[in-house]
N, C-alpha and C positions, 0 to 999 in steps of 0.2 A: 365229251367236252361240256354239253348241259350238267350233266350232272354233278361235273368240279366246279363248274360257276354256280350250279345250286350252293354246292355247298360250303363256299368261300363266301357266298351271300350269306347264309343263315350264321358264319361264323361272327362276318361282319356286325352285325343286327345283333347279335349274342353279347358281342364287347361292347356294342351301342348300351346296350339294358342298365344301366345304375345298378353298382353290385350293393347286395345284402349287407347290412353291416351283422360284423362275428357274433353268435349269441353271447350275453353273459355267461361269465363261468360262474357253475354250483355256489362260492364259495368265494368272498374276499379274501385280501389280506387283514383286513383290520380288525373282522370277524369271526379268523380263526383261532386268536386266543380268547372267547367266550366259551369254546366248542368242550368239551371231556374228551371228545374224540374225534381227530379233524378230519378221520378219513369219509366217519358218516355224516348223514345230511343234517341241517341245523333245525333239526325237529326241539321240541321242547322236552321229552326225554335225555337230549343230546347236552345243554346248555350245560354249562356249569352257572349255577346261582350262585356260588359265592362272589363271582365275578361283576356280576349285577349290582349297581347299586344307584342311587339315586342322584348323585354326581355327574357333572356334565367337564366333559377331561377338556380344555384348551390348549392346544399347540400353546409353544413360546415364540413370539412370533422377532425373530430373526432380522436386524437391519441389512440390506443388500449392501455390497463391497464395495459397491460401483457409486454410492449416492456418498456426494462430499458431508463432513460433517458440519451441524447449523453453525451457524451463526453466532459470537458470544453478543449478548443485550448489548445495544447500546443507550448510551446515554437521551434524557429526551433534550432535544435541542429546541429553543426559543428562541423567537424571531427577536428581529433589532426592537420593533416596540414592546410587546412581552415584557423586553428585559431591562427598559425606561421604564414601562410601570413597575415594577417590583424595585428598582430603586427610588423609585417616590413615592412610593408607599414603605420602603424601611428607613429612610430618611423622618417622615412626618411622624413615624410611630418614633425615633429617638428624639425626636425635637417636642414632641406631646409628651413625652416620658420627662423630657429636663425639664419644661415648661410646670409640671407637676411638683418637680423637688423644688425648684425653686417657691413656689406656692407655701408649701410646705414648710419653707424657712432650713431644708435640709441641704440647699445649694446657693450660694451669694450667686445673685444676678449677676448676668456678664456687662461689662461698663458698656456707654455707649460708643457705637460702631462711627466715631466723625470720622468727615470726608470734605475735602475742599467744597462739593456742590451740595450737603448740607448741612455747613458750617454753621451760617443765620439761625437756621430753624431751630437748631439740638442746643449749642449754649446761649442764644436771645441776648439778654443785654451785656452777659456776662461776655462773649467775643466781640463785644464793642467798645470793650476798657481798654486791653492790648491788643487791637488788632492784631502787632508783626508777632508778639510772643505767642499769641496761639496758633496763626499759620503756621509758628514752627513748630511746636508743641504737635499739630493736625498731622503735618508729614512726618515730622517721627513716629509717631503714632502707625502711618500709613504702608512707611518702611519696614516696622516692626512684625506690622502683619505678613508685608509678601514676603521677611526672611523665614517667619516660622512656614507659610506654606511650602516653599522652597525644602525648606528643613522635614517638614512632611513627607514631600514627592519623596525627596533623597534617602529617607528611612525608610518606606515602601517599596525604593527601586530592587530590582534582583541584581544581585552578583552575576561575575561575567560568569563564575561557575554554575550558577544557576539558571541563568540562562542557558548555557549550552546544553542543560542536563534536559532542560524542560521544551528546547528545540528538538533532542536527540529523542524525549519520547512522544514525542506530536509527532513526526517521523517514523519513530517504529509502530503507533499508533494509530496508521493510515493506510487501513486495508486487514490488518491481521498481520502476524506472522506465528510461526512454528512455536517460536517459546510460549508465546501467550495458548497456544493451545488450538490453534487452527492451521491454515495453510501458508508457505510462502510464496510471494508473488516472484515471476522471475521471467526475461528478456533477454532474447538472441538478437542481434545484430550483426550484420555482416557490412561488410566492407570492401569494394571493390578498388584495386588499386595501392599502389607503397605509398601513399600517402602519411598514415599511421605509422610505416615501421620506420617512414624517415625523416619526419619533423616533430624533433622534442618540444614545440610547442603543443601538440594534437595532443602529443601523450601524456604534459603534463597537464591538459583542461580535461580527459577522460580521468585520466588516476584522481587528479583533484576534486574533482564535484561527484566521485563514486566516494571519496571518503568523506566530503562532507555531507553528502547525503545517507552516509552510513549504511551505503551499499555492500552485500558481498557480493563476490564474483573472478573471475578474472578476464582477462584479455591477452590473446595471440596474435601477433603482427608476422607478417609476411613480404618479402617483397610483391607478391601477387595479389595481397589481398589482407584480411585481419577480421578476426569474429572475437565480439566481445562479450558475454556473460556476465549477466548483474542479476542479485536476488536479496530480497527487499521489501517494502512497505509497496502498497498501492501508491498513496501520492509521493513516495520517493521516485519508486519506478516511473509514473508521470513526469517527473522533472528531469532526469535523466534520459525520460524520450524524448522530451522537448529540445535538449541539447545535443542529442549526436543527429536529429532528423533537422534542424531547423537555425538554432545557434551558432553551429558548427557547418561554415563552407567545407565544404570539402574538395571544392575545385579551387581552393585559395591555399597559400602558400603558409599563413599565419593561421587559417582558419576560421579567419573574420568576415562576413559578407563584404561586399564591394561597396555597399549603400553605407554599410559601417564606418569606410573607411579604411577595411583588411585590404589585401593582394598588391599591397607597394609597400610592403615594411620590407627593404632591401632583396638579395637573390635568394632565391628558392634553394632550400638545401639539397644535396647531391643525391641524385636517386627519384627524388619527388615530382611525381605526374599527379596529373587532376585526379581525386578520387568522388567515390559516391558512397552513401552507407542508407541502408535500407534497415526495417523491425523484419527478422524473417518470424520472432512468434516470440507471442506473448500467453502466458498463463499461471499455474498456480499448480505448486507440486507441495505434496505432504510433507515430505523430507528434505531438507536442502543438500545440497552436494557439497556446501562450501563452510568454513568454521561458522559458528554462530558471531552477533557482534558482542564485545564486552560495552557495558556501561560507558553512559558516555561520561562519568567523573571519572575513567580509566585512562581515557586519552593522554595521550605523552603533553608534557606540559611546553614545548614547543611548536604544537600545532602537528598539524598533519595528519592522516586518514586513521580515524581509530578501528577502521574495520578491514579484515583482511581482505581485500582487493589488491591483484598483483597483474601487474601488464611484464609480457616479455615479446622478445623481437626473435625469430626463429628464421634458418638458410630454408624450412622449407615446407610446406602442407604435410607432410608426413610426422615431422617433428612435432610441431606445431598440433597436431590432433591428438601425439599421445601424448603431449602434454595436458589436454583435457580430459581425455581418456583415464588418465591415473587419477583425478578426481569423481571417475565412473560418468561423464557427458562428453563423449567421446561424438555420439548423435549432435549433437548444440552444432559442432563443429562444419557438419553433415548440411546440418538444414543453415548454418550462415554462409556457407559456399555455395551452396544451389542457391540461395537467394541475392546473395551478389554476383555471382553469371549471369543472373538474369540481369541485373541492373549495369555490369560493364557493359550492355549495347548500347546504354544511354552516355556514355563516357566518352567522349574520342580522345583515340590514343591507347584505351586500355582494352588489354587483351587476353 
């Protein structure tokens, strides 16, 4: 018996010891093609010299898979005074610039600027002969001025097409997207509850403000529940969470908070219990799953979402997923159901 506990001890004590690290082998990989002969040792008889030479070899050095790609420049932005100074400084320089031609005798001075409060000063004794003819004379004059400024505004105003066009790219312009060369942003929602599959108001303020905000994506309604799918700009995405987390009652009939004024626009339609909707996740994917949007001069000339976003009402979560499924985000589905179970315990009634 001593002598097995001898020797269980020294075994012990043995595995205790910090083991040897392996020697070097003879022989890398990197240096076996210098060699003539890689089996012998790398003596200086062995080298090959032509191999040698006074070049220093750098790897290519490889971007990892896993790091998103930067960033395109952005523009530099200037503050609200900044950009008072620089227009009163391009102002003074075209008013020094006319002040110059006229000097010059290459510009007829502009007539003087009368105004009722200084009438006296500018014609002296001359508006003392016809007082009333020149008050009229002063206000025509006065008139004249605020129609061409008038006429200014209104030749600098943008068209409603142009507006929209320069709405739709401040929009797609806020965060990135896919076309321009980077990532698209995109948002899961779930929703606890038939709220969504059974009042046409819900569904027309989600379909509405995903097309005006020139969202894609789509939305599956359920009686049990509904997850919606949007992908998009940065500040589109922001506005669109602003309205299914906060805009959008969801325990109200119409949709409207109660402070608004919502949940007494007549009876609830058939079906409709209190609902809740939660962000189950938010992020940014290389490729979008959904068509891209067309331009916004493309829009149908009656209004309406120029971007393919589609809501539909389904008998059941199985439907309803391969529905998303066939667009390959079959998961979105996944993760807006687990996150609204979680949120019907805050719901009474839903189950």
């Amino acid at each position: 018996m001593e002598e097995e506990a001898a020797a269980a001890a020294e075994a012990a004590a043995a595995a205790a010891q910090p083991r040897a690290p392996p020697p070097p082998p003879p022989l890398e990989w990197w240096d076996a093609r210098l060699l003539l002969a890689r089996a012998g040792p790398p003596a200086a008889p062995n080298l090959n010299a032509a191999k040698l030479t006074d070049l220093v070899e750098h790897p290519v050095p490889l971007p990892p898979a896993h790091v998103p790609p930067p960033l395109p420049a952005q523009p530099l932005r200037l503050t609200d005074a900044e950009r008072k100074k620089l227009r009163t400084r391009r102002r003074a320089a075209r008013e020094a610039e006319r002040q110059t031609l006229v000097r010059q005798g290459l510009l007829a001075p502009p007539p003087p600027k009368v105004r009722l409060s200084n009438l006296a000063r500018v014609l002296g004794a001359d508006g003392a002969a016809d007082p009333t003819a020149v008050e009229a004379e002063v206000r025509k004059q006065m008139a004249e001025r605020a129609a061409a400024h008038e006429d200014r505004n209104a030749a600098s105003a943008l068209t409603p097409a142009e507006r929209r066009a320069k709405k739709a790219a401040k929009l797609a312009a806020a965060g990135g997207t896919a076309a321009a060369g980077g990532t698209v942003g995109v948002a899961v929602y779930g929703i606890a509850g038939p709220a969504l599959a059974a009042s046409n108001k819900l569904k027309f303020k989600v379909r509405a403000n995903a097309g005006e905000l020139h969202l894609a994506g789509a939305a599956v309604a359920t009686p049990s529940g509904a997850a919606v799918v949007v992908e998009g700009g940065a500040g589109a995405l922001r506005k669109f969470k602003r309205l299914m987390t906060t805009r959008i009652d969801w325990a109200s009939p119409d949709g409207v908070p109660a402070a608004a004024g919502g949940g007494g626009a007549g009876d609830p339609p058939e079906g409709w219990a209190p609902s809740r909707c939660v962000c189950a996740w938010e992020g940014a994917v290389s490729d979008p799953a959904f068509a891209p949007a067309p331009t916004a001069t493309a829009a149908p000339p009656g209004g309406g979402a120029p971007r393919p976003f589609s809501l539909a009402v389904f008998a059941g979560p199985a439907s309803a997923r391969a529905s998303l499924a066939a667009a390959g985000v079959g998961h979105y589905f996944d993760l807006a159901t687990a996150a609204a179970g979680g949120a019907a315990a805050a719901v009474p009634g839903v189950v």
